[in-house]
C-alpha positions in Angstrom: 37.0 153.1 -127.5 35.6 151.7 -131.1 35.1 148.5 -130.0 33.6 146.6 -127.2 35.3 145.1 -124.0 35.9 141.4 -125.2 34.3 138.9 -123.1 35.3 135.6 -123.8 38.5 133.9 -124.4 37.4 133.7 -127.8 36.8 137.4 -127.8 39.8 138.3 -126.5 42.3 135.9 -128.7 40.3 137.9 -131.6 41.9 140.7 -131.1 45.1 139.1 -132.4 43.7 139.8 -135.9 43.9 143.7 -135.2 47.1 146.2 -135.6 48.6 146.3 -131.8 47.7 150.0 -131.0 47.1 151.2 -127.3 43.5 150.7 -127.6 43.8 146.6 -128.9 45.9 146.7 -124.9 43.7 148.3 -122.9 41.0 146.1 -124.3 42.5 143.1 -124.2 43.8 144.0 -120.4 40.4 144.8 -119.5 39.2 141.4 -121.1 41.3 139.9 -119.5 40.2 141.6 -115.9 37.0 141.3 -116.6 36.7 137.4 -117.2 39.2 136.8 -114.1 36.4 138.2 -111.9 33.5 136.5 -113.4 35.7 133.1 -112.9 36.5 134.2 -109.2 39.7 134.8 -109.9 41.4 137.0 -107.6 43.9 139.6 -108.1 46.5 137.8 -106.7 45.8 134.8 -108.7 45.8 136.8 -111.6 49.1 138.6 -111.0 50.7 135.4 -109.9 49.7 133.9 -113.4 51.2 137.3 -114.9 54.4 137.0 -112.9 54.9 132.9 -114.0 58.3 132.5 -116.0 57.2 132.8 -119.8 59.9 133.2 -122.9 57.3 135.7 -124.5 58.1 138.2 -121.6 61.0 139.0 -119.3 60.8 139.4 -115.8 60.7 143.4 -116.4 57.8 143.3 -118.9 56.1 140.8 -116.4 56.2 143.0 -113.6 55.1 146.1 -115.2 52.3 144.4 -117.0 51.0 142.8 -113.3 50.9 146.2 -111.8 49.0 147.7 -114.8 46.7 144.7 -114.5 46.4 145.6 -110.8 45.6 149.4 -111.7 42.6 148.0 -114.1 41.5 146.0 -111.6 41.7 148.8 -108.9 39.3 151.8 -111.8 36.8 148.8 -112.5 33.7 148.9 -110.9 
């Protein structure tokens, strides 16, 4: 990757300012792992939050970004 894991909220809406490529995801999915934990967050909680009714996603989209959460949660150290 060319650019570091974002670490903040601030860090992670940043990357809004970047061309969506597979690379802006993963990092922003990682992020997004990443600062769960340090908040102890769990993976549940997370997912649950990912799963909530939202007009940006459907219920498809929701489910398949939860379990791809759940896979970055799973690699991470």
């Amino acid at each position: 990757m060319n650019y570091p894991i974002p670490a903040s909220p601030e860090e992670i809406f940043a990357l809004r300012s970047r061309p969506v490529d597979e690379e802006m995801i993963a990092l922003a999915i990682t992020g997004v792992v990443n600062l769960a934990r340090s908040q102890g967050q769990s993976l549940d909680e997370l997912t649950a939050e990912v799963l909530e009714d939202d007009p940006l996603l459907d219920r498809v989209q929701r489910r398949w970004l939860s379990d791809l959460i759940r896979q970055v949660w799973q690699a991470l150290p």
